[in-house]
N, C-alpha and C positions, 0 to 999 in steps of 0.2 A: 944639623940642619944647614943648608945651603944660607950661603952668606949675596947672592950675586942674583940679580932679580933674573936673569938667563938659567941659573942653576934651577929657583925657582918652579919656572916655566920646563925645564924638562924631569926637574919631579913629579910637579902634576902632571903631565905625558905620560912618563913612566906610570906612576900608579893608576891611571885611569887605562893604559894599553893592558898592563897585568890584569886589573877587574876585567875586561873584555873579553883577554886569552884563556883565562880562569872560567869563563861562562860556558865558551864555549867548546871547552876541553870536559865541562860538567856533562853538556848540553850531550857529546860525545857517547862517554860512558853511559849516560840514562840510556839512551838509544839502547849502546853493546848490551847493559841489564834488559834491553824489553826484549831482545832478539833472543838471549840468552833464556827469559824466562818463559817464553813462547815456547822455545825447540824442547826446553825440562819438561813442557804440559803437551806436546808435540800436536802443537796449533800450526800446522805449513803454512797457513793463510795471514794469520798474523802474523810469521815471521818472517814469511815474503816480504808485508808489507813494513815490518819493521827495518830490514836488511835495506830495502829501497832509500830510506830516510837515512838511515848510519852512513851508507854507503857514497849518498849526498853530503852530508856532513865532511865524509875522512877528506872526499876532493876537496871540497873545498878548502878545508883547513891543511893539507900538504899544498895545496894551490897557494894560500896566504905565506906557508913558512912558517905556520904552529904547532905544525908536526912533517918529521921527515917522508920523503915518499916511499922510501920502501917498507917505513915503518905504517903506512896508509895501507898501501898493498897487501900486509901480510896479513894486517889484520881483517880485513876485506875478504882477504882468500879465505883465511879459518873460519870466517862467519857463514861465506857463502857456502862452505864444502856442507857447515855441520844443518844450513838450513835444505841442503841439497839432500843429506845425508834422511833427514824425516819425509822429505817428499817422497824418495822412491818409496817408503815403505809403505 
């Protein structure tokens, strides 16, 4: 345990930024599962509209610096190809 009422104050920072980053890294992946679950039962419509929501999320969180950007992008790309991939058919 921190001995320094400064140490203190940047533990509780610390653990309360992780619950945050932690949320919304959850927040993230439910999304990729609903996109993903949509394209398995090949719902285009739901997974359009899921893809729109993930897609809002990755910016933002590569925006913040909770996730890398091309680590945002890639995943972005393989969502968008596989909801692309059920609409043409």
């Amino acid at each position: 345990m921190p001995v320094k009422k400064a140490a203190f104050k940047a533990l509780r920072q610390s653990t309360k930024r992780a619950a945050h980053n932690r949320k919304i890294k959850s927040d993230i992946a439910a999304l990729v599962r609903k996109v993903r679950k949509s394209i398995e039962v090949k719902d285009s419509a739901a997974a359009q509209q899921w893809l729109l929501q993930a897609v809002k999320k990755f910016d933002k969180a590569s925006q913040k610096g909770l996730i890398k950007k091309n680590t945002a992008a890639r995943k972005k790309s393989r969502l968008s190809k596989a909801v692309a991939a059920i609409a043409k058919k």
